[in-house]
N, C-alpha and C positions, 0 to 999 in steps of 0.2 A: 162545742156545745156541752158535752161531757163535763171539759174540764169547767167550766162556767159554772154548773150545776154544784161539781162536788164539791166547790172553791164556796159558793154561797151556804149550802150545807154545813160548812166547820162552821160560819161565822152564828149558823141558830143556836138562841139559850134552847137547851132541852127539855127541860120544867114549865111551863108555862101555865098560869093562877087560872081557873075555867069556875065559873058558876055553873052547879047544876041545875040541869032545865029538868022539866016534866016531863019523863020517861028515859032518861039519860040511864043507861044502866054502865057499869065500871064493864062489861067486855065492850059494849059498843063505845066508851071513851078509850077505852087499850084500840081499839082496830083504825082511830083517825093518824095515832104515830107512828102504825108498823107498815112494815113493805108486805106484810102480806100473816094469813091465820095461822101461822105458828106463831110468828112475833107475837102477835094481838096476844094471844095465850099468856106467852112471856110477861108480857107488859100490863096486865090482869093483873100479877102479882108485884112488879115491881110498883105500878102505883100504889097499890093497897100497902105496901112497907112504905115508901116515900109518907102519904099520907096518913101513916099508923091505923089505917082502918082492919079492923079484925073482922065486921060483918062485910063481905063484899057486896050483898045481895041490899044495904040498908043505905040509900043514900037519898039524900031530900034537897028536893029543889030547893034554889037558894044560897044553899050550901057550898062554901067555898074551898074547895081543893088543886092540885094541883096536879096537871096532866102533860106525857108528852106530847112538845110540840107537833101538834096536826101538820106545818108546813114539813116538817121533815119526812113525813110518811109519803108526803107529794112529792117533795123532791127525789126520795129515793125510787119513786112509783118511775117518776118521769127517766131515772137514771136508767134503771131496772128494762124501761122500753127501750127506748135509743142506746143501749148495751145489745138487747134482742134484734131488734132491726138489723145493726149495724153487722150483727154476726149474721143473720141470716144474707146479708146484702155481698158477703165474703163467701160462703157459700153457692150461691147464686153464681158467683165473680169465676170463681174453682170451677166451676160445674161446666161455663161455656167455655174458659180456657181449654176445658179439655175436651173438648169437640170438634 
C-alpha cells in the first residue's frame, strides 16, 4: 500500500493553478501541500517566489496563482500514517515475542 502511495505521488504535477477564494490566506494555501507546520512555513515562501508575490498578506479573491499541489500533502499525510502504524505494529510484534 506504501509502495502504491509513493509510486502515485512521483506521477503529481507539483504546481497546480488555484483561484483565490474569500479568506484564502497564502499560510492556509502553504498548509493544503505540506505533511505537516514546518513544511507549511516553507512552502509560505516558496509560493510567494514561484508566484513573484512580494506582499504575502495582499491577495484577492479571484486572483489567479499557483499552489502546491493539495493531493500531495494527502498523500504524504496518508504515507506518513501507515509508516507510523506499520512501526508501531513491529513494536507491538517485539514486545510479545519477548514474553
Amino acid at each position: 500500500k506504501i509502495e502504491s502511495l509513493e509510486s502515485e505521488l512521483e506521477t503529481l504535477p507539483i504546481w497546480v493553478e488555484y483561484e483565490i477564494q474569500y479568506g484564502d490566506t497564502l499560510s492556509s494555501l502553504a498548509y493544503l501541500g505540506a505533511k505537516d507546520s514546518t513544511e507549511a512555513i516553507d512552502n509560505i515562501d516558496r509560493i510567494a517566489r514561484y508566484n513573484n508575490i512580494e506582499k504575502k498578506n495582499e491577495l484577492y479573491r479571484g486572483d489567479k496563482i499557483y499552489i502546491i499541489n493539495p493531493k500531495i500533502g494527502e498523500l504524504r499525510e496518508k504515507i506518513y500514517s501507515l509508516e507510523e502504524s506499520l512501526k508501531e505494529s513491529l513494536i507491538v510484534n517485539d514486545s510479545n515475542k519477548q514474553k
